[in-house]
C-alpha positions as CSV (number, residue, x, y, z in Angstrom):
1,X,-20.9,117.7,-24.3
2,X,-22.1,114.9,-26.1
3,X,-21.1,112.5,-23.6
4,X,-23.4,114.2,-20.7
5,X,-26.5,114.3,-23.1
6,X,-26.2,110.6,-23.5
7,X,-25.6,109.8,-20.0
8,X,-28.7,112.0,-19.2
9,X,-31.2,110.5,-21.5
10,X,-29.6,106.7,-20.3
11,X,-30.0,107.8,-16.9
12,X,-33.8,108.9,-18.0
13,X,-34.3,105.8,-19.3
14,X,-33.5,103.3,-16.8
15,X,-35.6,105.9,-14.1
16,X,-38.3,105.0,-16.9
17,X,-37.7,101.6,-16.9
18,X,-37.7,100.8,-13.0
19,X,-40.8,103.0,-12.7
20,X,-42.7,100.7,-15.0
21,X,-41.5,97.8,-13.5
22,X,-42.1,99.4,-9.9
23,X,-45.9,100.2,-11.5
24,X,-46.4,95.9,-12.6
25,X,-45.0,95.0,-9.2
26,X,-47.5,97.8,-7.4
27,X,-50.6,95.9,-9.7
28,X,-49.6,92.2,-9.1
29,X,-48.1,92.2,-6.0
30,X,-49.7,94.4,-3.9
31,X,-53.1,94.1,-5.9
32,X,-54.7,91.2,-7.2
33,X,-53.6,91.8,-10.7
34,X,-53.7,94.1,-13.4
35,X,-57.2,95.5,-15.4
36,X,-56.4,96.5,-19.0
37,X,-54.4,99.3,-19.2
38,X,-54.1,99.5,-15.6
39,X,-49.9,99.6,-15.1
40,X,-50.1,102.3,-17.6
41,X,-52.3,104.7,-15.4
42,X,-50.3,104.0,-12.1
43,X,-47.0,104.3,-13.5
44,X,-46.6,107.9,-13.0
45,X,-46.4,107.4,-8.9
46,X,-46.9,104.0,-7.5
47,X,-46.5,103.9,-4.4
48,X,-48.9,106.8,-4.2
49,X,-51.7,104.9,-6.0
50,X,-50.9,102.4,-3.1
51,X,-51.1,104.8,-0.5
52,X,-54.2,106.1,-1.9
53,X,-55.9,103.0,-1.1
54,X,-55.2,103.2,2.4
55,X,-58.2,105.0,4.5
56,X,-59.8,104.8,7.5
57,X,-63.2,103.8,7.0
58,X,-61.8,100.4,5.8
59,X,-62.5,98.3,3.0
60,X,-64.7,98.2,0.4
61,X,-68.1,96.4,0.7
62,X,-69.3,93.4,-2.2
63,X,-72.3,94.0,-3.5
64,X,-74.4,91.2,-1.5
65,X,-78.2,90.9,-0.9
66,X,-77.9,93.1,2.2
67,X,-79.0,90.8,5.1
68,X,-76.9,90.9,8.1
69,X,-76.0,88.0,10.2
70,X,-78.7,88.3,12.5
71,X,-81.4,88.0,9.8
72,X,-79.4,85.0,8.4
73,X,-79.2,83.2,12.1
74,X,-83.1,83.8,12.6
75,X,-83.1,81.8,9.1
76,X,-81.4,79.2,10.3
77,X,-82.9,78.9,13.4
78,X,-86.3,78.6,11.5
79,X,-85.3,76.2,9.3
80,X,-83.9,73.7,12.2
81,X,-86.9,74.1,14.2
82,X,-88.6,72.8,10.8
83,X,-86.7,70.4,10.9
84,X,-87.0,68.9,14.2
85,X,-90.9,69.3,13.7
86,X,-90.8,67.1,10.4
87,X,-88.8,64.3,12.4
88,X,-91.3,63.9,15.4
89,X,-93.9,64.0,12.6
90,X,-92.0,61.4,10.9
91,X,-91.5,59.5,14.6
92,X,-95.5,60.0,14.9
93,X,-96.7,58.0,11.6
94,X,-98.8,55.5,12.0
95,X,-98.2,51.8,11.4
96,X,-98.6,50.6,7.8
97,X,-101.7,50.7,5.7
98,X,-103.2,53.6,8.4
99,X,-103.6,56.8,7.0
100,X,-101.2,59.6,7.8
101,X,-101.8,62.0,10.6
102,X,-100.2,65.0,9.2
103,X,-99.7,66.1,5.8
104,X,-96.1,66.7,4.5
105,X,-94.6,70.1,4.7
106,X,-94.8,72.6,1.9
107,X,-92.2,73.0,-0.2
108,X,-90.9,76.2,1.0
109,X,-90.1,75.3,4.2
110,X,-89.2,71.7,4.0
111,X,-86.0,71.5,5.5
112,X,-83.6,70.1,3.2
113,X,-85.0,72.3,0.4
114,X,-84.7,75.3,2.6
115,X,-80.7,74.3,3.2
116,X,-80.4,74.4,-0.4
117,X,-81.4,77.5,-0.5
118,X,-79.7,78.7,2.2
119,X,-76.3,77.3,1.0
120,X,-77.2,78.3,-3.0
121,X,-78.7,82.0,-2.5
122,X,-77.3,83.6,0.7
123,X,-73.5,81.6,0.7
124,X,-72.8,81.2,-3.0
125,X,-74.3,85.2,-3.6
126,X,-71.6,86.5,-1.1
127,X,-68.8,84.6,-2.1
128,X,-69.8,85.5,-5.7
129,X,-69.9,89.2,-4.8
130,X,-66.7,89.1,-3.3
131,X,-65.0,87.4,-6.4
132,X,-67.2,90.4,-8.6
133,X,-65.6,93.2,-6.1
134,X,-62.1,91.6,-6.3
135,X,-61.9,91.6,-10.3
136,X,-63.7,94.6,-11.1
137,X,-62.1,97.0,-8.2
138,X,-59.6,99.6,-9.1
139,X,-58.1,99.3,-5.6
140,X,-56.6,95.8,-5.7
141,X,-54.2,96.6,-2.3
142,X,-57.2,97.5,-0.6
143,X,-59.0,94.3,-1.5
144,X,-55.6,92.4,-0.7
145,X,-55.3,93.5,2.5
146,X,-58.6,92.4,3.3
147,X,-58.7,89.4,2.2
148,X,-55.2,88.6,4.4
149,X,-57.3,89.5,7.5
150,X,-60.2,87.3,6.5
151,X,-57.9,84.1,6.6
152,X,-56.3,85.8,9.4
153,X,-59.3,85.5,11.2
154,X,-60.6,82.6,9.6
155,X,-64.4,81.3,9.9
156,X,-64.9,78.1,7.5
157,X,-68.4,77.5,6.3
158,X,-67.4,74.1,7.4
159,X,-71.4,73.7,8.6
160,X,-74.4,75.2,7.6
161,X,-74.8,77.2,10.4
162,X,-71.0,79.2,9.6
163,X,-71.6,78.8,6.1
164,X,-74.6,81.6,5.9
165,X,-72.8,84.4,7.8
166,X,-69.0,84.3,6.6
167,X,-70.3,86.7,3.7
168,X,-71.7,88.8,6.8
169,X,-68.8,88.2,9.5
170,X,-66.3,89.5,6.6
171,X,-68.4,92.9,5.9
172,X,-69.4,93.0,9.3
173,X,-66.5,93.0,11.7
174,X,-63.8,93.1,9.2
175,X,-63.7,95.3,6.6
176,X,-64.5,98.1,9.1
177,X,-61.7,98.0,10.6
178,X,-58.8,96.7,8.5
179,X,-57.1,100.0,8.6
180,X,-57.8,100.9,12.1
181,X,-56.4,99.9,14.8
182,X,-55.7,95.7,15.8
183,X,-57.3,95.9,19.0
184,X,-60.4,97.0,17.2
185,X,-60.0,94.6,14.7
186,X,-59.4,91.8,16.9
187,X,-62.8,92.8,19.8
188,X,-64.5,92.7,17.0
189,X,-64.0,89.6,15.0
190,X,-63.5,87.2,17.9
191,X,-67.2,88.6,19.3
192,X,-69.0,88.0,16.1
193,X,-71.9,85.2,16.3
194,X,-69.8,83.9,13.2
195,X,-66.5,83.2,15.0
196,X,-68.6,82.3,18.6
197,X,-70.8,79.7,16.6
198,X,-67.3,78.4,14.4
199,X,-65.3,77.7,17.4
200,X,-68.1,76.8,19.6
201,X,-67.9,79.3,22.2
202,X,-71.8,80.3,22.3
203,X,-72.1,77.2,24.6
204,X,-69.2,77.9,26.9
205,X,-70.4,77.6,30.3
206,X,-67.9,78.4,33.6
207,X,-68.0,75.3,35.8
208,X,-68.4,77.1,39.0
209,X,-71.2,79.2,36.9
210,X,-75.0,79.6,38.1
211,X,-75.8,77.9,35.0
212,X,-73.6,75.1,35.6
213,X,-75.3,74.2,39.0
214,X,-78.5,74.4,37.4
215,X,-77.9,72.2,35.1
216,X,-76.3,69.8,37.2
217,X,-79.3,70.7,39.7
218,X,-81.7,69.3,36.2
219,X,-79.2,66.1,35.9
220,X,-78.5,67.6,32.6
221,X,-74.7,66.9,31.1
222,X,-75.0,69.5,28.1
223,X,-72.4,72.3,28.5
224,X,-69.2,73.1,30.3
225,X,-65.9,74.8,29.3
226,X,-64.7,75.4,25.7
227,X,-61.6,76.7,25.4
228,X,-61.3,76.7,21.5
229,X,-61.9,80.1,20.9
230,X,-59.4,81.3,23.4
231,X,-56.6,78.6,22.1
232,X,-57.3,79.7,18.8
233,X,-57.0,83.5,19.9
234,X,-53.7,83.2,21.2
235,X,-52.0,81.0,18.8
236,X,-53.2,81.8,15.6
237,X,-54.3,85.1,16.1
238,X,-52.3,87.3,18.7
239,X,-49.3,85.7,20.1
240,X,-48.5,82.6,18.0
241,X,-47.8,79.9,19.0
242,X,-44.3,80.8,20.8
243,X,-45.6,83.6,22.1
244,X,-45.0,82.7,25.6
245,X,-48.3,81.2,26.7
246,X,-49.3,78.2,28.4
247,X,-51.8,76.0,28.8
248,X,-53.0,77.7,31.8
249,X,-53.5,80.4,29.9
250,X,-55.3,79.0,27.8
251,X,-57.8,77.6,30.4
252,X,-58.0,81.0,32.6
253,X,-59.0,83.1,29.4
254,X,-61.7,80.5,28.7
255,X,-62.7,80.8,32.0
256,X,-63.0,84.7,31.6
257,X,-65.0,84.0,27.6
258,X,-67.3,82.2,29.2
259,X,-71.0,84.0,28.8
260,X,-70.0,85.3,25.8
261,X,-72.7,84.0,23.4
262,X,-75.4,84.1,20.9
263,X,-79.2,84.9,21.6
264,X,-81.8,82.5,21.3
265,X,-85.3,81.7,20.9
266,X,-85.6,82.3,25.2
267,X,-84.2,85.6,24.6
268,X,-85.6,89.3,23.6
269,X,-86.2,89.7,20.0
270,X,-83.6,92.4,19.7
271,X,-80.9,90.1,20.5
272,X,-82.0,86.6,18.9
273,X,-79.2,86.3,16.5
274,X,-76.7,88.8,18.2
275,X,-73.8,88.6,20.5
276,X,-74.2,88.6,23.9
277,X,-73.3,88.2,27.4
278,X,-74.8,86.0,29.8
279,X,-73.6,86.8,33.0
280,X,-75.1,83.1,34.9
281,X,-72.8,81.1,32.5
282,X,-69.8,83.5,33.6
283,X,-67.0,81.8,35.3
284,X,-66.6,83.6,38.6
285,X,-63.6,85.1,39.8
286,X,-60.3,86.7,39.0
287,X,-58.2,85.8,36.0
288,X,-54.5,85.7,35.7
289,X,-52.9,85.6,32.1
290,X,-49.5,85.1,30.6
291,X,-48.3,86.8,34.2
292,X,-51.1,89.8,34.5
293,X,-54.5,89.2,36.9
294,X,-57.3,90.4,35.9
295,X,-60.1,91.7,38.7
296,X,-63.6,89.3,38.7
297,X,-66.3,90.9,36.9
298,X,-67.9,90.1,33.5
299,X,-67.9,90.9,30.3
300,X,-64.9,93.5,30.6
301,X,-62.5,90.6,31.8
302,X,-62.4,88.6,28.8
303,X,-62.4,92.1,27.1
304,X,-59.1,93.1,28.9
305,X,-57.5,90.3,28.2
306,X,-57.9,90.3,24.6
307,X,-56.9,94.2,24.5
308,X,-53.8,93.0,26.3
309,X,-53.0,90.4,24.2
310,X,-53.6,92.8,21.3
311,X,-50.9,94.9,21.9
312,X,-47.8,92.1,23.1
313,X,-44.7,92.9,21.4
314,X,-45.1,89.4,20.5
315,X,-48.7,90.0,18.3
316,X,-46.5,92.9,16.4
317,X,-43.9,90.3,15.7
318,X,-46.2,87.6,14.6
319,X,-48.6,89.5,12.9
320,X,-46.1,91.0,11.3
321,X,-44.2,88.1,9.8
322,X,-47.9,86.9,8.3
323,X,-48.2,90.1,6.6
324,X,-44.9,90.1,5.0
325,X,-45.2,86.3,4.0
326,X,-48.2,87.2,2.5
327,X,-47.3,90.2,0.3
328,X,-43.3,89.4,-0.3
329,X,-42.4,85.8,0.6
330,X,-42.8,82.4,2.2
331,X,-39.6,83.4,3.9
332,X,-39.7,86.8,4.7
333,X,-36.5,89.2,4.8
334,X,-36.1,89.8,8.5
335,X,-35.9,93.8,7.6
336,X,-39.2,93.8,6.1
337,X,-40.4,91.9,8.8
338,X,-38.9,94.6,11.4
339,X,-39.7,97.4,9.6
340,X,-43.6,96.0,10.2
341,X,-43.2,95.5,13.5
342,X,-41.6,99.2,14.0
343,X,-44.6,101.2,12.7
344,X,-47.2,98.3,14.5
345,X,-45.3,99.5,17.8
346,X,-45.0,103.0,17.2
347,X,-48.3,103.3,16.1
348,X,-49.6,101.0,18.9
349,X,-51.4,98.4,16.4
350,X,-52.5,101.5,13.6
351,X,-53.1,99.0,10.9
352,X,-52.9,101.8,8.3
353,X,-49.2,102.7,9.8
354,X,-48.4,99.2,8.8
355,X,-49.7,99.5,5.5
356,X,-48.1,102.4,4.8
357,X,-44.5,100.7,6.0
358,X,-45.1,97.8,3.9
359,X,-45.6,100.0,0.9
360,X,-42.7,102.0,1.7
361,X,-40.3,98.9,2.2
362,X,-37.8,98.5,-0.6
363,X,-37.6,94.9,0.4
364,X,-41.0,94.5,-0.9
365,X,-40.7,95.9,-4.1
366,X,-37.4,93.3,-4.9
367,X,-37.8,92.8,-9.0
368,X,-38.0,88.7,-8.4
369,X,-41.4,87.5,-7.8
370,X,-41.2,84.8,-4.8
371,X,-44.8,84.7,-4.3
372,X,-46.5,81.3,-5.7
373,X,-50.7,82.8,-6.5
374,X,-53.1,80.8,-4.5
375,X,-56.0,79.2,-6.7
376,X,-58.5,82.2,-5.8
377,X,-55.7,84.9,-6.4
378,X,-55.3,82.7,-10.0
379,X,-59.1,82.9,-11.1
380,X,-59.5,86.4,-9.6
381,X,-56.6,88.2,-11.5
382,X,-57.2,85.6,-14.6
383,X,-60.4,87.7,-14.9
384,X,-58.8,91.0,-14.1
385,X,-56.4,90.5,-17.1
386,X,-59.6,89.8,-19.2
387,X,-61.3,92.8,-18.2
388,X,-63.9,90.5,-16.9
389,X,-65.8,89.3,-14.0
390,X,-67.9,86.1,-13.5
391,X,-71.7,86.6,-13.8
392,X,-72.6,83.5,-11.4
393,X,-71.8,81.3,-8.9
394,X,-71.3,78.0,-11.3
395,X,-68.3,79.9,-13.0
396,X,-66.1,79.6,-10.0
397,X,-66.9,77.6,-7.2
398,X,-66.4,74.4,-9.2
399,X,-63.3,75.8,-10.4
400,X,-61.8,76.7,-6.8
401,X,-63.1,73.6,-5.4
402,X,-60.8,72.0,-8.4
403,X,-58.2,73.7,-7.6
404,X,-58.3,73.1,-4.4
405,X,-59.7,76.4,-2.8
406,X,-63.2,75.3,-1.9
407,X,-65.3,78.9,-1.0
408,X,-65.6,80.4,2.3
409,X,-64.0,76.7,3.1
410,X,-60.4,76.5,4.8
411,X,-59.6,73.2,6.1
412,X,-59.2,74.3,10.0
413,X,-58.7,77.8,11.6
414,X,-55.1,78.6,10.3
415,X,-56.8,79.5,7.3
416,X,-55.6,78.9,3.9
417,X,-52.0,77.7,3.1
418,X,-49.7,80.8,1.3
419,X,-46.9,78.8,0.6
420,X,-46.1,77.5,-3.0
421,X,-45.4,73.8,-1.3
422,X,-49.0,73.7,-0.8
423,X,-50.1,75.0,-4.3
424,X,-47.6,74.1,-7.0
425,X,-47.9,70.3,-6.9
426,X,-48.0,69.2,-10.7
427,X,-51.2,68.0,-10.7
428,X,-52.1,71.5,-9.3
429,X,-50.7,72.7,-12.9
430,X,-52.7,70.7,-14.9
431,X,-55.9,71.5,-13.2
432,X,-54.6,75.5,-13.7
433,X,-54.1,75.0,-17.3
434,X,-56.9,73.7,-17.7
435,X,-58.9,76.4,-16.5
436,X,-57.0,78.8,-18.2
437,X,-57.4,77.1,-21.7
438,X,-61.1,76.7,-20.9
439,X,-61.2,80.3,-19.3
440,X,-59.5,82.1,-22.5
441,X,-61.5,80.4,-25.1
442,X,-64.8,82.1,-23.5
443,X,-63.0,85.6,-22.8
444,X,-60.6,86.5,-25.9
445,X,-62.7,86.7,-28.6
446,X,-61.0,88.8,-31.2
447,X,-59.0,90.7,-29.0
448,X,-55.1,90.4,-29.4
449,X,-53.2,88.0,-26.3
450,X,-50.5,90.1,-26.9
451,X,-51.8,93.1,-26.1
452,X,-53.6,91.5,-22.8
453,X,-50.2,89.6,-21.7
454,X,-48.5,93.1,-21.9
455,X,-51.4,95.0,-20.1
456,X,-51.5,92.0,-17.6
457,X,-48.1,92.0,-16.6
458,X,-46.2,95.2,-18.2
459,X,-42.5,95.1,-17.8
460,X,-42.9,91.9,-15.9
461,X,-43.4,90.3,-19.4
462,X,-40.7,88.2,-20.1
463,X,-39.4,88.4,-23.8
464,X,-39.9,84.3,-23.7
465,X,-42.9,84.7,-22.5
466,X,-44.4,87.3,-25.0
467,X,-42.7,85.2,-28.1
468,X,-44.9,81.9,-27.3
469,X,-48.1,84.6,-26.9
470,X,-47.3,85.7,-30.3
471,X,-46.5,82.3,-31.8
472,X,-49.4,80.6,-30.5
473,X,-51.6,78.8,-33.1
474,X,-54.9,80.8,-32.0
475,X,-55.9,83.6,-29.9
476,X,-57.0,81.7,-26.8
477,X,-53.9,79.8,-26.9
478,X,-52.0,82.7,-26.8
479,X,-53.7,84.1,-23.8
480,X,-53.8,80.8,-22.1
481,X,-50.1,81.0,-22.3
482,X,-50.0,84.0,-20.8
483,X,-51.8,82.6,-18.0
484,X,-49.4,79.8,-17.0
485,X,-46.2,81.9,-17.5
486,X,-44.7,81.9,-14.6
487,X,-44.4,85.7,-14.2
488,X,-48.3,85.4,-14.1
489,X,-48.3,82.4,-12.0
490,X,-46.2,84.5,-9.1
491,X,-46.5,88.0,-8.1
């Protein structure tokens, strides 16, 4: 009798035990890292506090100034007519010792101020609101699957133009739609003014377009055919890369984009900023991709295509490797990877389907971490196991930019490297520590690093591990060692 008491309580026990560990994994893996006393709320189910995070109006917005890209395009339009007025100003000066003809321009439009502003208030604000949202939220999956479809469908502030409405392109056309369906997803990322201007597709003009001959009519050379945003469409964000496509392909669906643009200063006012189509730069004519022709017509071509591409066996399958190298492992398990791409087909692209599979994959609750953090999933859960958040820009852009994660700045439209090749060099470590000394000498205090290792990582928490937080010579060290362990370092 004895004997079955004992092997019920063990059995109760290690039930216990995996459902704590099961309740770090769901907070560091899945999330962006735990909150004080986080694990302890979620371990009673989960995989349902996952599942509860899943919903169809999409993603949660930062807390941003509120203007929209259109606002921010009119800005910058301003601001570069300013700027061409100051240099035929400048061009119109008259020789030395002759007085100036026009008087310099006030300081709150001159141009290069007016950047600064740009850059400092509108870019830094919405990239500090997102880092606010991702260490205060108490729906970390949610934020995590967002932010995979933002370098999914990556826009770079790599120019001043981009770098004023990625903040708006991400709360715009993503975060909508992250739990809808891809198709949806896709339509309306690749038509933002963001991703038209980033992969210069607002100038696209069809050779054989009415806009073409005129400007060949005005001997003017500006223009023609672009076909980045159509390369970039199928190989980095539908297909892949072996997906099947050629280079044809690639030139036919450019030929169908073209039109799609931006509105100008020559347009209405309800569109200066906004997408659009402009049927006289539209390559005439029927289209035939990857085997499939498409009628002539206009906007709906391009449209078509994309919708088609959307839901290729071969999108599920690459997609679906991404998103299980982003939440397992640089090498995925191939049954993770298929279970993916069996609720994306069954569910004909139903984003939250996939979610829901991934959280209900054993494979991606597997007790070793194999994911190396990125430098903005460092910071951002460095502040969640503080119970903090960073009250301006200046406290993280520097440090990213250290580390090698410049804001709203990924080095080409792949987006940002997830592998720990690219992330775990040593000098990489140094710069970490680092941070994390500097970073836990501000947010300790006199609160106990043991206390915020174990709420940070629960049964993750090696016993080597909470032994050098406990031996540590002061507080901060303490919780800067939590900080580097490596059960904090991967997730």
């Amino acid at each position: 009798m004895g004997t079955k008491t004992e092997t019920r309580k063990e059995a109760s026990r290690v039930t216990t035990a995996d459902r704590d560990l099961q309740a770090a994994i769901a907070a560091t893996r899945f999330g962006l890292g735990a909150r004080p006393g986080e694990i302890a709320q979620l371990a009673h189910d989960p995989q349902g506090w996952l599942r509860a995070q899943i919903r169809r109006e999409g993603a949660d917005q930062p807390q941003t100034n509120g203007e929209t890209t259109r606002e921010r395009l009119i800005a910058v339009r301003d601001y570069q007519q300013d700027r061409r007025a100051m240099r035929q100003d400048a061009q119109a000066q008259p020789p030395a010792g002759q007085s100036a003809a026009a008087p310099p321009a006030a300081p709150d439009r001159d141009p290069v101020k007016f950047a600064q502003r740009l850059l400092r208030e509108d870019t830094g604000t919405d990239f500090l609101a997102r880092v606010q949202l991702g260490a205060t939220t108490d729906a970390g999956f949610r934020e995590r699957w967002t932010l995979f479809w933002a370098n999914h469908f990556t826009v770079s502030a790599n120019k001043l133009i981009t770098a004023t409405v990625v903040g708006p392109f991400e709360n715009e056309a993503l975060r909508p739609h992250v739990f809808g369906r891809f198709a949806d997803l896709a339509q309306a990322a690749e038509t933002h003014p963001a991703m038209l201007l980033y992969l210069d597709q607002a100038q696209s003009i069809g050779p054989n377009s009415r806009a073409a001959t005129l400007l060949k009519a005005g001997a003017r050379r500006q223009g023609g055919l672009n076909e980045n945003l159509a390369r970039e469409i199928m190989e980095l964000h539908t297909v892949g890369v072996d997906g099947g496509y050629t280079q044809a392909d690639v030139t036919e669906f450019a030929r169908a984009m073209t039109g799609v643009s931006i509105g100008g200063p020559r347009d209405p006012d309800s569109a200066a900023g906004a997408s659009v189509f402009r049927m006289a730069a539209h390559e005439p004519g029927e289209r035939t991709v990857m085997g499939v022709r498409y009628p002539a017509g206009g906007r709906e071509q391009a449209e078509a295509i994309l919708a088609d591409l959307a839901a290729k066996p071969a999108t599920a399958r690459f997609v679906c490797t991404k998103i299980a190298r982003h939440f397992v492992a640089d090498n995925p398990p191939p049954a993770l990877v298929a279970r993916l791409e069996k609720a994306w087909t069954a569910s004909r692209g139903d984003l939250s389907r996939v979610a829901e599979a991934l959280v209900a994959a054993p494979e991606a609750w597997a007790p070793q971490p194999a994911k190396f953090k990125t430098p903005y999933d460092f910071v951002v859960s460095s502040y969640r196991a503080a119970g903090g958040q960073p009250k301006a820009i200046g406290q993280v852009a520097p440090v990213l930019t250290a580390l090698g994660q410049k804001p709203f700045s990924a080095p080409s439209p792949k987006g940002w490297a997830e592998d720990a090749d690219s992330w775990a060099a040593p000098d990489a470590i140094v710069k970490r520590m680092q941070f994390a000394q500097g970073f836990a000498a501000a947010a300790v205090q006199d609160r106990d690093p043991k206390i915020l290792a174990a709420d940070a990582l629960g049964a993750r928490l090696t016993p080597a591990t909470a032994l050098a937080v406990a031996r540590a010579e002061s507080r901060p060290e303490g919780f800067a060692l939590a900080l580097m362990s490596p059960e904090f370092q991967r997730r």
